[in-house]
C-alpha positions as CSV (number, residue, x, y, z in Angstrom):
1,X,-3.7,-6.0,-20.0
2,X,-7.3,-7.7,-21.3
3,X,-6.1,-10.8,-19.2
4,X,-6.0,-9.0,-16.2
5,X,-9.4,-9.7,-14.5
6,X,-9.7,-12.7,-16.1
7,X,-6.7,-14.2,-14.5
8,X,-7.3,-12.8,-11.3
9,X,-10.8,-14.4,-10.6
10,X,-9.3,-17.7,-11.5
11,X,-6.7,-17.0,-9.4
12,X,-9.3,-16.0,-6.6
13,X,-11.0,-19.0,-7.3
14,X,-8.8,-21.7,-7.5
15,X,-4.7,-22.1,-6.3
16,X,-3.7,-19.0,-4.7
17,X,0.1,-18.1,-4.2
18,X,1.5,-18.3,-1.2
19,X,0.5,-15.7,2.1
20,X,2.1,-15.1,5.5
21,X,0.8,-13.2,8.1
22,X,2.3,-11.8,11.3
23,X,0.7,-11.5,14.5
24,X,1.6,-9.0,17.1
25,X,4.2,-10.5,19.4
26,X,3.2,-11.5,23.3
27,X,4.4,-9.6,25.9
28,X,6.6,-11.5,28.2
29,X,8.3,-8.6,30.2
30,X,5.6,-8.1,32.7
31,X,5.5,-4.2,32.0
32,X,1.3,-3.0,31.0
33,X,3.5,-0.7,29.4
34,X,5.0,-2.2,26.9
35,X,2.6,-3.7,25.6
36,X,2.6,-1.8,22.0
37,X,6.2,-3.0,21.6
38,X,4.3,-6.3,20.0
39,X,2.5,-4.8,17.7
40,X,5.5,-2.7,17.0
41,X,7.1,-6.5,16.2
42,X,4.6,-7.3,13.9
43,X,4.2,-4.3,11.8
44,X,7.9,-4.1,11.1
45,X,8.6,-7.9,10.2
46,X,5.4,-7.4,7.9
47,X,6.8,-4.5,6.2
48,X,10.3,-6.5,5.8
49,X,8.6,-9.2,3.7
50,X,6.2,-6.9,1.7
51,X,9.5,-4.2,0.9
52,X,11.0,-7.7,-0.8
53,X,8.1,-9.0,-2.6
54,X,6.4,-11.1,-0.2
55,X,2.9,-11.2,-0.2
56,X,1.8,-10.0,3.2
57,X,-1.0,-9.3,4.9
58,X,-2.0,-6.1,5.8
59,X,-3.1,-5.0,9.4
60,X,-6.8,-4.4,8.5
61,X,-6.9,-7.7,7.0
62,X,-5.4,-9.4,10.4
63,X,-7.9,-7.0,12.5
64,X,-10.8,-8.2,10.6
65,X,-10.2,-11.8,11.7
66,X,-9.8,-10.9,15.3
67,X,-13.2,-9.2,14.7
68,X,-15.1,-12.3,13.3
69,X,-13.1,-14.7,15.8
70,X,-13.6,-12.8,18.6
71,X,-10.8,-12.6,19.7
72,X,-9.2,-9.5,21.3
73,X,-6.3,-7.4,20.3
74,X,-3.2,-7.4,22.2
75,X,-4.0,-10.8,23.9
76,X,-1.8,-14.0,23.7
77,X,-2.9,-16.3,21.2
78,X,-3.3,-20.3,21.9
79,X,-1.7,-22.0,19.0
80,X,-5.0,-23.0,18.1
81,X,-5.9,-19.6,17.9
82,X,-3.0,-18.7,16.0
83,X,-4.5,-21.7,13.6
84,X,-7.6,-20.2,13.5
85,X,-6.7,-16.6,12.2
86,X,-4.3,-18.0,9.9
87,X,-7.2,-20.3,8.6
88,X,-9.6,-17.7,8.2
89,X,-7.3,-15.3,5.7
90,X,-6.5,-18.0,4.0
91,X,-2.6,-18.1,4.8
92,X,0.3,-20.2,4.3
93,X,2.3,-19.3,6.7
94,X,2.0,-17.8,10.5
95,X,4.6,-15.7,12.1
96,X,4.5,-15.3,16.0
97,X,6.2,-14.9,18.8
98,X,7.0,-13.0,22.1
99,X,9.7,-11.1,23.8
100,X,10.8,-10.8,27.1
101,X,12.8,-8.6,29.3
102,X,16.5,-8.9,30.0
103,X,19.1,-7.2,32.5
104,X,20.2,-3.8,31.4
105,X,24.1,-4.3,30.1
106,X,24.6,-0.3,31.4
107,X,25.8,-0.7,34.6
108,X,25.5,2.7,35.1
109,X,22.2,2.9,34.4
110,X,22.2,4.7,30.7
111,X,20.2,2.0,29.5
112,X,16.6,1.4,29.5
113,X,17.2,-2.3,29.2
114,X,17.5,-5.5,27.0
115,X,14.8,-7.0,25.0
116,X,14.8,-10.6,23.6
117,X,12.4,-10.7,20.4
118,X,11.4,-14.6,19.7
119,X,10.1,-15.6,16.7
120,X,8.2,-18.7,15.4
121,X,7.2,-19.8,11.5
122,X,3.9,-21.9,11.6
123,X,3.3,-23.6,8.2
124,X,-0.2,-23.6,7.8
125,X,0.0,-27.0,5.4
126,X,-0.6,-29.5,8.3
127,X,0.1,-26.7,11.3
128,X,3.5,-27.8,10.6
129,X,6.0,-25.6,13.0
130,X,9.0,-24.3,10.8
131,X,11.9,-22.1,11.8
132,X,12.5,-20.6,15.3
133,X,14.8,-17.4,15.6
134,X,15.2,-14.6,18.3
135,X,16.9,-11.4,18.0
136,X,18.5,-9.4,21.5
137,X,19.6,-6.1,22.4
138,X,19.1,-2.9,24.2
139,X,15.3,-1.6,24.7
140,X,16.7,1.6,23.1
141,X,17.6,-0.2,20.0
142,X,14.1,-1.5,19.6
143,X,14.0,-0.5,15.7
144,X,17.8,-2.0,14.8
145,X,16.5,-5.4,16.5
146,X,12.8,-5.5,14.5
147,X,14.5,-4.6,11.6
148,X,17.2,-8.0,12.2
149,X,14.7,-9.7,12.9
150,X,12.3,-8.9,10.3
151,X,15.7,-10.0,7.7
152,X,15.7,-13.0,9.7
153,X,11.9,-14.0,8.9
154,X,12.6,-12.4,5.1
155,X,15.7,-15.3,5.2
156,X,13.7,-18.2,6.4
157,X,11.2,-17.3,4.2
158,X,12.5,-16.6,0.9
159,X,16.1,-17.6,1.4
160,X,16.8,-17.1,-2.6
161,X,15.6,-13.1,-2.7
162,X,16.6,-12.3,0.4
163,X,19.5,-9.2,0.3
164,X,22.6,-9.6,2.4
165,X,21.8,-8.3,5.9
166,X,24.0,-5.1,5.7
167,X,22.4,-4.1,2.7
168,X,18.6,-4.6,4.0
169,X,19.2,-2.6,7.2
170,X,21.6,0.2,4.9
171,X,18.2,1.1,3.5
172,X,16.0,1.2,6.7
173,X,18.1,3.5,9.1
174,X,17.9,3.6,12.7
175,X,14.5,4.7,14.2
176,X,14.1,6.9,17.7
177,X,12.2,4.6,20.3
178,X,9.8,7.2,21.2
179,X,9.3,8.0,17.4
180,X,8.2,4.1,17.2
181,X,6.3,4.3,20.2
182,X,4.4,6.9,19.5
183,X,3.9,5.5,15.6
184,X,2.2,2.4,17.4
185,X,0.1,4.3,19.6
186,X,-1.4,6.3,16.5
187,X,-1.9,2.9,15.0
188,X,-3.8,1.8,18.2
189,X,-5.5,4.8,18.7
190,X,-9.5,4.8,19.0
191,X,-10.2,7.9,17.0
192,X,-8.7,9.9,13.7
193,X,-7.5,12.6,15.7
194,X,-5.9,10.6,18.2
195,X,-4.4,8.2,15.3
196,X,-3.3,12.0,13.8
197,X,-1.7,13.2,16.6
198,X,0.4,10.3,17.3
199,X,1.5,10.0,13.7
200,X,2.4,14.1,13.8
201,X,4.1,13.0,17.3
202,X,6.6,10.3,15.1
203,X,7.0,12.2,12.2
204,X,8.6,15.3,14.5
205,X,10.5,12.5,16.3
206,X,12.5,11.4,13.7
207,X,12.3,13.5,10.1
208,X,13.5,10.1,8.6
209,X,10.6,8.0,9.3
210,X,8.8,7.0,6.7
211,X,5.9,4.9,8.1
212,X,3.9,7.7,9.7
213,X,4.5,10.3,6.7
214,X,2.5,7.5,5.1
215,X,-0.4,7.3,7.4
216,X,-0.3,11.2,7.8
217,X,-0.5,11.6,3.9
218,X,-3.0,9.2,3.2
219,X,-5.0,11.8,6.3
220,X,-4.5,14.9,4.5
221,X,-5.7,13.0,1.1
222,X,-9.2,12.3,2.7
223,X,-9.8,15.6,4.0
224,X,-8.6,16.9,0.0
225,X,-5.8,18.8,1.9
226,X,-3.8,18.0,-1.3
227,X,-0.7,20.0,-0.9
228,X,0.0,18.6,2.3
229,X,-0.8,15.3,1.7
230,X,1.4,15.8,-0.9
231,X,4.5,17.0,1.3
232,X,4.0,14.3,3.3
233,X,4.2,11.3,0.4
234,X,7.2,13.1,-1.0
235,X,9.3,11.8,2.9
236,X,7.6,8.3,2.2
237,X,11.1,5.7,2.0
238,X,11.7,3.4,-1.0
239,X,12.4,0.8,1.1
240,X,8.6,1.0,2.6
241,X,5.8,-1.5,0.8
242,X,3.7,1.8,0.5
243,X,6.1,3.7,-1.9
244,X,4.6,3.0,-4.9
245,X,1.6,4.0,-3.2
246,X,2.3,7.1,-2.4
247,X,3.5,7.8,-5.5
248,X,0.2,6.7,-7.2
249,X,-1.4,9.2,-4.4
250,X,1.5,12.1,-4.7
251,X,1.0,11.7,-8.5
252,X,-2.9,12.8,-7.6
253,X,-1.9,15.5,-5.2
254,X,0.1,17.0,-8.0
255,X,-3.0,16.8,-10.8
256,X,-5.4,18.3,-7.8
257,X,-3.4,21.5,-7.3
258,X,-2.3,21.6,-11.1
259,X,1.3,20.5,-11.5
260,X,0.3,17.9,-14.2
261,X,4.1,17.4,-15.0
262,X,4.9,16.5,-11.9
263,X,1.9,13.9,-11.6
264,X,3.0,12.3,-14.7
265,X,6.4,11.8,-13.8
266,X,4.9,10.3,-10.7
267,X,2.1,8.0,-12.7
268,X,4.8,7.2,-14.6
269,X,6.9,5.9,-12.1
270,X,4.7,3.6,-10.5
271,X,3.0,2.6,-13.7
272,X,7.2,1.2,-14.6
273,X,6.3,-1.2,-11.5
274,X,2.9,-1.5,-11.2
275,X,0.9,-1.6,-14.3
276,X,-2.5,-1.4,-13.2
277,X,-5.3,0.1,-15.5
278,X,-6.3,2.5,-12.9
279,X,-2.5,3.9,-13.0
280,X,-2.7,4.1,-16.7
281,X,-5.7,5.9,-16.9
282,X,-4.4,8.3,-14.3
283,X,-1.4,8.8,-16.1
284,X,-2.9,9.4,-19.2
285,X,-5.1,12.3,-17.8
286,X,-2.1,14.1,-16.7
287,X,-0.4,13.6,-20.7
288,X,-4.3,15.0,-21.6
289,X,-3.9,18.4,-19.4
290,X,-1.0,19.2,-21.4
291,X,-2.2,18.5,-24.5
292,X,0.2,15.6,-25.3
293,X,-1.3,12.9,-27.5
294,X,0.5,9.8,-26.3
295,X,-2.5,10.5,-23.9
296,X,-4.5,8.3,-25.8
297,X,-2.2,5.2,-25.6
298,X,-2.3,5.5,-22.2
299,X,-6.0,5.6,-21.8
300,X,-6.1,2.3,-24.6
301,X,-3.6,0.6,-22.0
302,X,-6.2,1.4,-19.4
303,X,-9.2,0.3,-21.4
304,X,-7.4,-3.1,-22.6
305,X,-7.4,-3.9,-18.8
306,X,-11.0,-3.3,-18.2
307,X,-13.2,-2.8,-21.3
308,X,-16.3,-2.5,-19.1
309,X,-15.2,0.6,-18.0
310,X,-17.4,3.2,-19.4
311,X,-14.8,6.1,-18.0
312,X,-11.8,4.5,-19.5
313,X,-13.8,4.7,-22.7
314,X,-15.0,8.7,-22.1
315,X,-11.1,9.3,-21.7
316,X,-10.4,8.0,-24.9
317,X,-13.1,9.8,-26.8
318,X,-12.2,13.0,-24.6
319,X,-8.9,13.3,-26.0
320,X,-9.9,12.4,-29.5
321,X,-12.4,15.5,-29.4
322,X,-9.8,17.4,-27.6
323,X,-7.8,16.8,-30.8
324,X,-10.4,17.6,-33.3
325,X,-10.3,13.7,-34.2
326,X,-14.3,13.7,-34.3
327,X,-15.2,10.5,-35.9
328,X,-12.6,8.4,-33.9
329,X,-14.2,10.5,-30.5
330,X,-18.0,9.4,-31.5
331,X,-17.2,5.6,-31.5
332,X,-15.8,6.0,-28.2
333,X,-18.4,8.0,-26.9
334,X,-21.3,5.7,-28.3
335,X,-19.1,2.9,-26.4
336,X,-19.3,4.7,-23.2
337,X,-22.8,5.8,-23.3
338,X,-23.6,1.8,-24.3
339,X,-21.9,0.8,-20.9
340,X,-23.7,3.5,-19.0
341,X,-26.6,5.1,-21.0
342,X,-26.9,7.5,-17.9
343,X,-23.7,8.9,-18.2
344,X,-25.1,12.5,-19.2
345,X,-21.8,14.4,-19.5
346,X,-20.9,11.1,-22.3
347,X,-24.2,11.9,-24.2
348,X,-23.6,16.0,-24.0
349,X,-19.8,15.2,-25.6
350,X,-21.7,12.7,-28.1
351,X,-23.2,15.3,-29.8
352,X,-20.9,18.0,-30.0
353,X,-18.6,15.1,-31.7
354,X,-21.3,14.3,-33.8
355,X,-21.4,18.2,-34.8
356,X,-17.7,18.3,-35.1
357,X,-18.0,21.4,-32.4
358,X,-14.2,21.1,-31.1
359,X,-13.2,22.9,-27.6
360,X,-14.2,26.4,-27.0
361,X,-11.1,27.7,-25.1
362,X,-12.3,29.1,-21.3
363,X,-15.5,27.3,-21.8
364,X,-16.0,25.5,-17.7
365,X,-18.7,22.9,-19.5
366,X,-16.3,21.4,-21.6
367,X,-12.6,21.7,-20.3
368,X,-10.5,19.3,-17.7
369,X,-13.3,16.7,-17.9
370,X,-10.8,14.0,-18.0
371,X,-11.7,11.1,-15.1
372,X,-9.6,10.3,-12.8
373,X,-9.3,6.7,-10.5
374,X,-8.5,6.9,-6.8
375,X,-8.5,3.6,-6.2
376,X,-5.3,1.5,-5.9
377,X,-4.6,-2.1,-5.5
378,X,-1.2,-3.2,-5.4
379,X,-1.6,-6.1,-3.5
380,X,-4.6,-7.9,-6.1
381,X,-1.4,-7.3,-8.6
382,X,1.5,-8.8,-6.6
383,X,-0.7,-11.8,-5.9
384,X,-1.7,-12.5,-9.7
385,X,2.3,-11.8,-10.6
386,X,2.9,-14.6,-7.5
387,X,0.7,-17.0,-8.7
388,X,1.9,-17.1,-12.6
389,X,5.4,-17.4,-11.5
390,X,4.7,-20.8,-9.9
């Protein structure tokens, strides 16, 4: 894993691997009110490529352009603007589009309506336009038709990975339309309790929808409401680009509140997919809680990815005291206080290896000191792993 930061910054730096972003679809209905149905579009055709590999880009990156373009939400784009925001995060390719209102089929009026979704694939290599493809069906079956047409894009995209169409939507079941309404809203919404209550609002919907157990997980993480957070990344889908993700943060939930079994078998998990230092590290503390020594090859993985990292190295010499393996713990420890000569709680752990003074059992100073990393980036990962393959 030493190669790991090195290859990334020439990555950064050089040829990067291919992008797409998708912009919120236009309203052509002439109904204010649904409006949110094309950012609905846009979120669900992005999760479609990332669930498959594709290397997407998220919401906050796409709102950060509007930002610095000016350019406000929820308005329809110029091609040139389309141009513009797919110039300024550096993508390959621009999905867009706009859907439009059709005569309800329900004579009897059981039916809210139809709904024609129509997509467009700009290649960003010349402003070339690619593919064209539009999905159609009841207003009611809003999720079914994202979810076709988010294959469709997946198809036209990467035609060689793409899964056969019954399988992809097998694994993505049918969402309420007021569950995804509401979802959208929350993602809209101005403030955190808003966004919450509109996420609580989807989640009680439809108990099978994945996307705002996410959002209300990653909620209850930043207020350190651990077992709920928790609870709520146990509902997130496999078949949602944020699973490993909330494994990674379900496997932290689990050390918080002390089940350090069940945050390995989650670390562990992820680190199968994703083997990112900060996963490693993670993993290894839980191994350390229980006193299991393959702790330390996990913490060595860790430190192999990122040697500068003076908490990797504490880890390592952590366990090694834990162990009563005092001279292997004082190299580590020098090591860590050399990266960070203020790291107090490195010197204080220096010495006592130093002394050969082992753990004192009960003793608050000296026990569960093991550091943990909260921070978690899939996507820098996927994007290195993109551009080697080419």
């Amino acid at each position: 894993m030493r190669w790991f930061p090195i290859l990334l910054a020439l990555v950064s730096a050089s040829l990067r691997a291919e992008t797409d972003l998708v912009v919120p679809f236009f309203n052509h209905t002439g109904a204010a009110n649904l409006d949110w149905i094309g950012e609905s579009v846009a979120e669900t055709v992005r999760d479609a490529l990332a669930s498959e590999g594709l290397l997407a880009l998220d919401r906050d990156s796409r709102m950060e352009a509007y930002r610095r373009l000016s350019l406000r939400p929820g308005a329809e784009l110029t091609r040139a603007s389309v141009i513009k925001i797919g110039e300024a995060l550096d993508a390959s390719r621009v999905i867009y589009g706009y859907y439009e209102a059709l005569p309800a089929a329900d004579s009897e009026g059981r039916s809210k309506g139809g709904l024609r979704i129509t997509a467009r694939i700009l290649d960003m290599q010349g402003g070339v336009q690619g593919s064209s493809f539009e999905e159609t069906g009841a207003l009611e079956d809003l999720a079914v038709i994202e979810e076709r047409l988010g294959w469709q894009a997946l198809q036209s995209l990467s035609p060689q990975t793409a899964p056969p169409v019954e399988e992809f939507l097998k694994a993505r079941p049918p969402v309420r339309l007021d569950a995804v309404e509401s979802y959208v809203r929350g993602l809209l919404a101005a403030t955190p309790d808003l966004r919450r209550h509109f996420f609580m609002q989807a989640a009680r919907l439809d108990e099978h929808y994945s996307q705002p157990c996410f959002q209300l997980g990653k909620s209850s993480w930043e207020q350190k409401e651990y077992k709920a957070a928790a609870g709520w990344f146990q509902r997130v889908a496999r078949s949602d680009p944020h699973y490993l993700e909330a494994r990674f943060f379900f496997g932290l939930c689990r050390y918080y509140v002390g089940d350090f079994h069940g945050a390995e078998e989650a670390f562990q998990e992820v680190a199968a997919a994703i083997p990112l230092n900060e996963v490693y590290n993670d993993l290894g503390a839980a191994q350390a809680q229980r006193d299991d020594a393959a702790a330390i090859a996990n913490y060595r993985k860790a430190l192999e990815g990122d040697d500068a990292d003076s908490d990797y190295r504490f880890n390592v010499g952590y366990a090694q005291w834990r162990l009563g393996r005092f001279d292997e713990a004082v190299e580590s420890f020098r090591a860590a206080v050399a990266r960070d000569p203020n790291d107090a709680e490195a010197t204080t752990f220096l010495g006592l290896a130093l002394k050969k003074t082992g753990p004192r059992p009960g003793d608050p100073k000296t026990a569960g000191r093991q550091r943990l990393k909260t921070n978690y980036d899939e996507a820098a990962y996927r994007q290195l792993q993109a551009e080697l393959k080419k």
